[in-house]
VOZAGU-904529 format. One record per residue (C-alpha): residue number from 1; z, y, x. Coordinates in steps of 0.02 Angstrom, whole numbers. Each point is the difference from the previous one (the first is absolute). Example, Ala and Ser with C-alpha at 12.3 -4.5 7.8 and 13.67 -1.06 7.14 Angstrom:
2
NODE     k       c3       c2       c1
NODE     1      390     -225      615
NODE     2      -33      172       69
//
This chain:
488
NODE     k       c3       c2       c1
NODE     1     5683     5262     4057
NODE     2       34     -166     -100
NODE     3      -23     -104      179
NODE     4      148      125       70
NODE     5      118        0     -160
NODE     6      -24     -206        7
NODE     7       33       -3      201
NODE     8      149      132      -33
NODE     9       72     -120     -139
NODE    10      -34     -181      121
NODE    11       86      111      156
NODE    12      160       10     -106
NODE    13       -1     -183      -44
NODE    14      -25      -52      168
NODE    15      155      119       47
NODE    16      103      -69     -135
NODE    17      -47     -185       57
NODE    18       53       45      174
NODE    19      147       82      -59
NODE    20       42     -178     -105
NODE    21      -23      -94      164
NODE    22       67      130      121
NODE    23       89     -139      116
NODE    24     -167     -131       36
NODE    25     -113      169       -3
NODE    26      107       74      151
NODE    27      -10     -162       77
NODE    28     -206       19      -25
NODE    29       18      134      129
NODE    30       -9      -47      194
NODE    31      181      -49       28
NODE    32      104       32      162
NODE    33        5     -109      161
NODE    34      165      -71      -63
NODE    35      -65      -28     -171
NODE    36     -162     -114       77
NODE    37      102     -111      116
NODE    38      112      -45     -158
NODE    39     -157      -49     -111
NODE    40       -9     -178      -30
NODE    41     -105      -85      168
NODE    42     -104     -132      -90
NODE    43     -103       38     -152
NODE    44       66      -54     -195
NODE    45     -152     -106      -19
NODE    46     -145      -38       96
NODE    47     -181       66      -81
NODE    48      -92     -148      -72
NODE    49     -189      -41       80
NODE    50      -53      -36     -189
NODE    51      -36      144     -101
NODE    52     -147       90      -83
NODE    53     -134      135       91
NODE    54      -69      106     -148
NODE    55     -177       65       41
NODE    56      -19      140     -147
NODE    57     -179        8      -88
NODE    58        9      166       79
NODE    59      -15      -63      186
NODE    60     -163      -77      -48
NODE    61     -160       65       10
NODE    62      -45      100     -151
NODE    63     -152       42      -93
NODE    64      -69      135       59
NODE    65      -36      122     -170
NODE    66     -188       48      -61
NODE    67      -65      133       98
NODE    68      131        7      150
NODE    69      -16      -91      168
NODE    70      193      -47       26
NODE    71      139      -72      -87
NODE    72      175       -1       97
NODE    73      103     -153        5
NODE    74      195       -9       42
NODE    75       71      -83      177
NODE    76      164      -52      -75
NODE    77       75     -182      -20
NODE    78      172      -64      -61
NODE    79      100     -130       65
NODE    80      131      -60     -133
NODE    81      117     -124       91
NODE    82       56     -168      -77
NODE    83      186       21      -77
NODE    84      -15      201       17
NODE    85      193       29      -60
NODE    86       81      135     -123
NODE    87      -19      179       87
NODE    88      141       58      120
NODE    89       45      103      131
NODE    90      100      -24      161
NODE    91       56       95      132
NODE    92     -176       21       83
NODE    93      -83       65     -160
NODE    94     -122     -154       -2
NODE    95      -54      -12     -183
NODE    96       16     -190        9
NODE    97      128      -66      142
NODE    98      -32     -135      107
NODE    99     -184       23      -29
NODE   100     -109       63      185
NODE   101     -109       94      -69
NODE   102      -34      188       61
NODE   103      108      187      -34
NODE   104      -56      163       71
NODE   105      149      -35      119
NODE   106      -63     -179       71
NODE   107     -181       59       21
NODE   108       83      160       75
NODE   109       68      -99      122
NODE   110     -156     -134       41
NODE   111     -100      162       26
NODE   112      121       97      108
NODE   113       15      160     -121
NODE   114      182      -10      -22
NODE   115      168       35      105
NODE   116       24     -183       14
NODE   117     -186      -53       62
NODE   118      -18     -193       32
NODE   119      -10       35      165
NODE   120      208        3      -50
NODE   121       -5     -101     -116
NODE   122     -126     -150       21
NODE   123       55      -66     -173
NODE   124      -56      127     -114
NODE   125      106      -73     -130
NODE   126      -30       46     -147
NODE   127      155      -84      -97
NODE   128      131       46      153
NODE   129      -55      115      129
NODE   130     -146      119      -44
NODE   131       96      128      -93
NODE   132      -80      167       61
NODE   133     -163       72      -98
NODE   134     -130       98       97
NODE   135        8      191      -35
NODE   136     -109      134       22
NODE   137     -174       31      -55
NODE   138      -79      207      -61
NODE   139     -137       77      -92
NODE   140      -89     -106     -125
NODE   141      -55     -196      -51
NODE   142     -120       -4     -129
NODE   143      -15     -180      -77
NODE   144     -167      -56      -93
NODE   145        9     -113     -124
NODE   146      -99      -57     -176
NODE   147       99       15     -156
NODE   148      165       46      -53
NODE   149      184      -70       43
NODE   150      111       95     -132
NODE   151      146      -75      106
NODE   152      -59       59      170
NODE   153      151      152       15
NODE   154      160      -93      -64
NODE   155      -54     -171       99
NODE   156      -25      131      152
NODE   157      161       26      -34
NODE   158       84     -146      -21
NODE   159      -85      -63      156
NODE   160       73      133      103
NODE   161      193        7      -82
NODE   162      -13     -189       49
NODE   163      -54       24      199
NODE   164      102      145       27
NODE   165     -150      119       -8
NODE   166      -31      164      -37
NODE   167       -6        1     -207
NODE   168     -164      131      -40
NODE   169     -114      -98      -96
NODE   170     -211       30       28
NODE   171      -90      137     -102
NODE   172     -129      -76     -110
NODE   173     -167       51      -14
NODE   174     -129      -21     -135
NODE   175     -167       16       94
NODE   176      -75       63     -164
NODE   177     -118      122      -56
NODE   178      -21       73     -180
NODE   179     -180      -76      -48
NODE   180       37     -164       51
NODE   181       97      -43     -141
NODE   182     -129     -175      -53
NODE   183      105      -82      143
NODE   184      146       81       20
NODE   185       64       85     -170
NODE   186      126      129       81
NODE   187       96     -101       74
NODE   188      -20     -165      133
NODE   189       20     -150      -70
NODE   190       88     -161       52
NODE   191      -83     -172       64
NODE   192       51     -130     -136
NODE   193       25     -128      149
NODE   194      142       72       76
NODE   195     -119      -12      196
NODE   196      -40      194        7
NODE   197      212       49      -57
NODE   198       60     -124      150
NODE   199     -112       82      130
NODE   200       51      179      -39
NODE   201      179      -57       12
NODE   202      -16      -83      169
NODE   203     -103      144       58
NODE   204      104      144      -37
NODE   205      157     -117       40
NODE   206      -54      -49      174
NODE   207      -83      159       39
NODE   208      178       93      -27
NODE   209       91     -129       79
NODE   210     -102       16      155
NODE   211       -6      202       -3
NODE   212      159       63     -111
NODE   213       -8      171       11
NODE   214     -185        8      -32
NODE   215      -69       74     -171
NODE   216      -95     -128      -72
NODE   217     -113       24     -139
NODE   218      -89     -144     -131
NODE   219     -186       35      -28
NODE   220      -27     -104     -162
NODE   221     -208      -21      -40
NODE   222      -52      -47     -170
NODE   223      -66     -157       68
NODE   224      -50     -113      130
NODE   225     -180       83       24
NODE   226      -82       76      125
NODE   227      -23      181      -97
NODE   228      192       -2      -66
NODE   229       76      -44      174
NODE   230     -117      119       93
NODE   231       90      143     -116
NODE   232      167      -79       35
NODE   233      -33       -1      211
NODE   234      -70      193      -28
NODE   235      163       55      -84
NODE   236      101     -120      141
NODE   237      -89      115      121
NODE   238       47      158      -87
NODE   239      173      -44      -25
NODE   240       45      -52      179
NODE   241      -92      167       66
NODE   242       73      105     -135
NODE   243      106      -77     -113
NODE   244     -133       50     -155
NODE   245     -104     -132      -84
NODE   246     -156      135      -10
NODE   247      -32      -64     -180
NODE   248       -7      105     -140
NODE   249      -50      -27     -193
NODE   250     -169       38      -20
NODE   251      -72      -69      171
NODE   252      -76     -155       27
NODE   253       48      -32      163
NODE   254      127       39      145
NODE   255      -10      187       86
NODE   256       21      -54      178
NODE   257        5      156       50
NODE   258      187       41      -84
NODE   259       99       26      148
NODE   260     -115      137       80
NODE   261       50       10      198
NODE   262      181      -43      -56
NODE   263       24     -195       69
NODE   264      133     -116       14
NODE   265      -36     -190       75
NODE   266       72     -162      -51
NODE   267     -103     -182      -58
NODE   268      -59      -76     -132
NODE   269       41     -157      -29
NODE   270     -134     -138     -108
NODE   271       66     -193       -5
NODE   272     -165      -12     -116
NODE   273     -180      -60       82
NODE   274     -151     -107      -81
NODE   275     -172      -60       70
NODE   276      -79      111      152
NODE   277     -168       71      -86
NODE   278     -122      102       87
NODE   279       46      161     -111
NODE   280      164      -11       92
NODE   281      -62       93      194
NODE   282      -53      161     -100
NODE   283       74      154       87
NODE   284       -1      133     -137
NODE   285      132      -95     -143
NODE   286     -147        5     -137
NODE   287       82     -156      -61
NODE   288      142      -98       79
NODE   289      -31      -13      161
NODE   290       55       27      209
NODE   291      -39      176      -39
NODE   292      145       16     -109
NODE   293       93      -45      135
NODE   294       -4      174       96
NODE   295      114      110      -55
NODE   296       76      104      131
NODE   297      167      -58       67
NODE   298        2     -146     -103
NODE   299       18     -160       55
NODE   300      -62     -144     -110
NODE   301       66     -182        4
NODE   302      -80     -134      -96
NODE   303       55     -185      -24
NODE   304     -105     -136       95
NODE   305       11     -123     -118
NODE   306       83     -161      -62
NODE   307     -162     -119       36
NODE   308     -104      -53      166
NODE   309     -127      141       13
NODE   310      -13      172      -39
NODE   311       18      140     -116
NODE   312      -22      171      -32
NODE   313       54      132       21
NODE   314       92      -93      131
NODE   315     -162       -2      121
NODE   316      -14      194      -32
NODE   317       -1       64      177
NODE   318      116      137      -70
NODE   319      121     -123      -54
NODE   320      156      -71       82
NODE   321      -23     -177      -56
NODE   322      157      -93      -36
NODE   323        4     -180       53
NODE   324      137     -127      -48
NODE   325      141     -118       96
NODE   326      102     -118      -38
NODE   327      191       24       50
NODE   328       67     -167       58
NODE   329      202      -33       -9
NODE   330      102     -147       61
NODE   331       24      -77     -188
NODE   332      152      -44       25
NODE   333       95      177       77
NODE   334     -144       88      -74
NODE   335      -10      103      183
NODE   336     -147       73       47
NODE   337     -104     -115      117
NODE   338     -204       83        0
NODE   339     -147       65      -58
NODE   340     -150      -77      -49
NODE   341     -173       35      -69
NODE   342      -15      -22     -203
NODE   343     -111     -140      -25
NODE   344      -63       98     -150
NODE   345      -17      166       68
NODE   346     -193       89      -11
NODE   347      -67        2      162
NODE   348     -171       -2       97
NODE   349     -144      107       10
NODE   350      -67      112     -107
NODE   351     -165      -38      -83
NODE   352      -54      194        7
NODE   353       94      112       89
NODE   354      -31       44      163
NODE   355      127      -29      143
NODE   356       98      173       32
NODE   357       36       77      177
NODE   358      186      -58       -8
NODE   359      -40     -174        0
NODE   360     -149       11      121
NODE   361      103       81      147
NODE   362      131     -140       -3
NODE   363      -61     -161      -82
NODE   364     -198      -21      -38
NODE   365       -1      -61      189
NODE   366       91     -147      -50
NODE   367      -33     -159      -99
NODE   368       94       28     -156
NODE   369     -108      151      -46
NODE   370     -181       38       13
NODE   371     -101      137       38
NODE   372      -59       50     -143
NODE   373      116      -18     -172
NODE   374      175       80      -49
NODE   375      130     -146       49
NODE   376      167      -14     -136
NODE   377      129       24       11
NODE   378       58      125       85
NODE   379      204      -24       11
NODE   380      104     -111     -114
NODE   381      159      -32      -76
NODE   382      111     -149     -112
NODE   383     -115      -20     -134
NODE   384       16     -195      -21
NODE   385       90      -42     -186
NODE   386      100     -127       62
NODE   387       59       97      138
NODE   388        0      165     -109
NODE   389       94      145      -49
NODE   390      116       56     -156
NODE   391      -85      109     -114
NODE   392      107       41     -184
NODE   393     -146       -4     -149
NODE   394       68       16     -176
NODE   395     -184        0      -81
NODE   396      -38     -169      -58
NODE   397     -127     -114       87
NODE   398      -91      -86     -130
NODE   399       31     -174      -40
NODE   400      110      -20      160
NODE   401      190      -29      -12
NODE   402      130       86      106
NODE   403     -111      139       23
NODE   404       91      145      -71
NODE   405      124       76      165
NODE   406       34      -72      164
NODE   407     -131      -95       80
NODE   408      -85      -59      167
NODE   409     -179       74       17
NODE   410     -131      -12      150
NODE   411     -182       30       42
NODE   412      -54      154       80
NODE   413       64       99     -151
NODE   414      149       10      108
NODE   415      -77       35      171
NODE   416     -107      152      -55
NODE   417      134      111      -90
NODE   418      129      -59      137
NODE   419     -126       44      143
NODE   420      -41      162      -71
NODE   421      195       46       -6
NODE   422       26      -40      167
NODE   423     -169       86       48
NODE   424       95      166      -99
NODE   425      169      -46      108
NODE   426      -79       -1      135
NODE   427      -97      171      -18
NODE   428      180       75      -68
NODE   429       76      -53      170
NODE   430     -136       39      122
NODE   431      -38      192     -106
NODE   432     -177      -54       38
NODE   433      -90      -44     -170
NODE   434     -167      -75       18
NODE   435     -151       99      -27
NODE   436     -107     -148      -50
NODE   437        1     -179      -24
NODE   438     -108      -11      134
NODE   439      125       97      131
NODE   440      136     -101      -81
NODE   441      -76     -187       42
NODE   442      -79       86      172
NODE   443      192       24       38
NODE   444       58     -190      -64
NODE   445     -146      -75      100
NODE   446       20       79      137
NODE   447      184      -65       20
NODE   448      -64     -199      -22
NODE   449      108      -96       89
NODE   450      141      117       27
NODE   451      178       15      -42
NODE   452      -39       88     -179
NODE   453      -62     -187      -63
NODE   454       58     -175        1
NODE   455     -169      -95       60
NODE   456        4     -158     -126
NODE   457      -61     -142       74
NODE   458       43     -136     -139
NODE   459      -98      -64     -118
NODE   460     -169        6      -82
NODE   461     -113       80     -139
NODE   462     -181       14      -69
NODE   463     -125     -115      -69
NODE   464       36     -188       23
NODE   465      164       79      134
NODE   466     -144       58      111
NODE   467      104      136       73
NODE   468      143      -12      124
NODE   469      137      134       40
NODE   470      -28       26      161
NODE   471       72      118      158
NODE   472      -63      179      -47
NODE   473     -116       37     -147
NODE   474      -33     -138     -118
NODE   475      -92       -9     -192
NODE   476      177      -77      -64
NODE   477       95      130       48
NODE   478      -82      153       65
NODE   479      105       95      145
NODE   480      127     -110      -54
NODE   481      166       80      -80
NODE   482       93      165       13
NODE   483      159        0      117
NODE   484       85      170      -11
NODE   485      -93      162      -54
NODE   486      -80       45      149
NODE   487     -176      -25       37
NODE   488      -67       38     -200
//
């Protein structure tokens, strides 16, 4: 109740702000063809190469608690550009103008899911001419993430009056029970650091912006361990099958069982992963493990990483894993010009899990991937920091100025939570809603090397750049990145 009466009370700010600034917030919204031809041609300023990538104490590997087998680490970075100016808006609803870095409406339009694909418009400019959002998306997201962000609803918010999108904040989620109370005291509490507040803001951020008509839920654990964010994926489960949580007071668990034969479908989304461990291929979820990743009509997505190599639960094979790019623009019209693989995106083979059917039938023949182990990642999207996306964070990053509000963010924080939207799109549009992750990457395999993705074939990855993007499946890049919503 005291969440809702605070959201209630930030809602009506927000309005009153927009109200305030009524003339640049109706220019935030995709303007006219008229209104884009006038817009000024050649960007205010050109973004500076100096600047500052912040690497959060929450994106590195953590110590895993006394008597667990996991701790979770974040996949987001920050890119703070040299010179970053005063906030404004302009006609394009770009947070910072004559800066190239990525809307919902530019990566629309490099992944074909708007009316003006780049196909039409080769530019995907995201100062001038990439003005139309993606829309779309059904049923349920359920987002997985360690600790709390007490700004996560009015940010949403904020985010979405800014890009024109629809303004319905996500429903938060303490993944709590009542005898847990040592590490969680009633409520979730908040990472000092700042890391944990800008993931959940990118995440339910991109994840709307990619699927806006969605319901998206927040699954907050206690902490980063294996026991508290085993709860929070149980309750992620429950909520995209039922919309119920299945906890209750007195239990020390999660009743799976809460929806009964009722079931919805949707994904959940987890831009979290830490060291593969041989707990992690048990089948029956005693513990965090693939066998939490099961739930009927769920669809789970998991970040690949932000460093050469693996992580899990990225190499589940009941995980989508999300793989990163970077978005390359002509630096001086700021126009579109390719993909290319992250240099920094997780990728490889896993260390335990076995290779799954999907990749067998159409890749293990080649010499990319073996025979024998699960190859990451699966399918990717922008996730480099200095290529990266606009994400509004009012929770303070500690020790880290210009944190607080508009800022560029990357790693593949930003490909999992966008993937899984598009993954939900692309269910909404096609009325067909995977049964499994399994029947869900069986479907994106099997359409390697059509239409539905753009094969990258540019740059390079792994340890010491070992990998290559190459024609057809790759470790940098997976099946390469989505064009459209066909074919997921």
């Amino acid at each position: 109740m005291k969440r809702s009466i605070e959201l209630i009370i930030l809602a009506t700010a927000l309005l009153l702000f927009a109200f305030a600034t009524s003339l640049p917030a109706q220019q935030a919204q995709p303007g006219s063809p008229i209104e884009a031809s006038e817009t000024v041609q050649t960007p205010a300023h050109y973004p500076s190469v100096r600047g500052t990538l912040v690497i959060p104490e929450s994106n590195k590997p953590q110590t895993v608690p006394a008597g667990q087998s996991f701790a979770a680490n974040t996949n987001v970075e920050m890119f703070i550009p040299a010179g970053f100016p005063e906030n404004s808006m302009n006609a394009t609803g770009v947070p910072y103008y004559g800066y190239g870095y990525e809307t919902p409406a530019s990566l629309g339009c490099v992944y074909s899911l708007t009316d003006t694909p780049i196909a039409v418009d080769p530019s995907c400019n995201p100062n001038i001419s990439a003005l139309k959002n993606p829309t779309g998306g059904g049923k349920t997201i359920a987002i997985v993430d360690a600790y709390d962000d007490p700004s996560a609803e009015s940010d949403s918010l904020l985010f979405s009056y800014q890009f024109g999108l629809p303004m319905v904040p996500p429903t938060v989620v303490y993944a709590i029970t009542g005898d847990n109370s040592a590490s969680c005291p009633g409520w979730v509490q908040t990472d000092y650091s700042g890391g944990w507040e800008m993931e959940e803001a990118l995440d339910v951020e991109w994840a709307h912006a990619m699927a806006p008509s969605a319901t998206i839920y927040l699954v907050e654990a206690c902490t980063t361990s294996g026991q508290d964010l085993q709860q929070a994926v149980l309750v992620a489960n429950n909520l995209v099958n039922c919309g119920k949580t299945g906890i209750t007071n007195t239990s020390s668990g999660v009743n799976t069982a809460v929806c009964g034969t009722t079931q919805n479908a949707g994904e959940v989304s987890m831009s979290w992963g830490g060291y593969e461990r041989s707990a992690e291929t048990g089948t029956s979820c005693t513990g965090l493990n693939d066998g939490c990743f099961t739930a009927p009509n769920v669809v789970y997505v998991a970040a690949a990483g932000d460093n050469p190599g693996t992580q899990w639960p990225g190499t589940s094979p009941n995980v989508v894993s999300a793989g990163g790019l970077s978005n390359r623009r002509n630096p001086a019209t700021l126009n579109f010009v390719m993909d290319s693989a992250w240099v920094f995106g997780g990728d490889g083979q896993s260390l335990l899990e076995k290779i799954p059917s999907y990749q067998s039938s159409h890749i293990a023949v080649t010499r990319v991937c073996g025979t024998v182990w699960r190859c990451v990642p699966d399918l990717s999207f922008d996730a480099d920091p200095y290529t990266g996306v606009w994400v509004y964070d009012t929770f303070p990053i500690y020790g880290i100025e210009y944190s607080s509000g508009w800022n560029v963010m990357g790693g593949t924080s930003v490909s999992s939570p966008a993937l899984a939207g598009i993954i939900n799109n692309a269910a909404s549009r096609s009325g067909t809603w995977a049964a499994t992750t399994n029947a869900e990457l069986t479907t994106i395999y099997a359409n390697l090397g059509t239409a539905y993705f753009s094969d990258i074939v540019s740059g390079y990855c792994g340890f010491y750049m070992g990998f290559t993007a190459l024609t057809g499946y790759d470790l940098c890049t997976g099946v390469g990145a989505p064009r459209g919503f066909g074919g997921k």
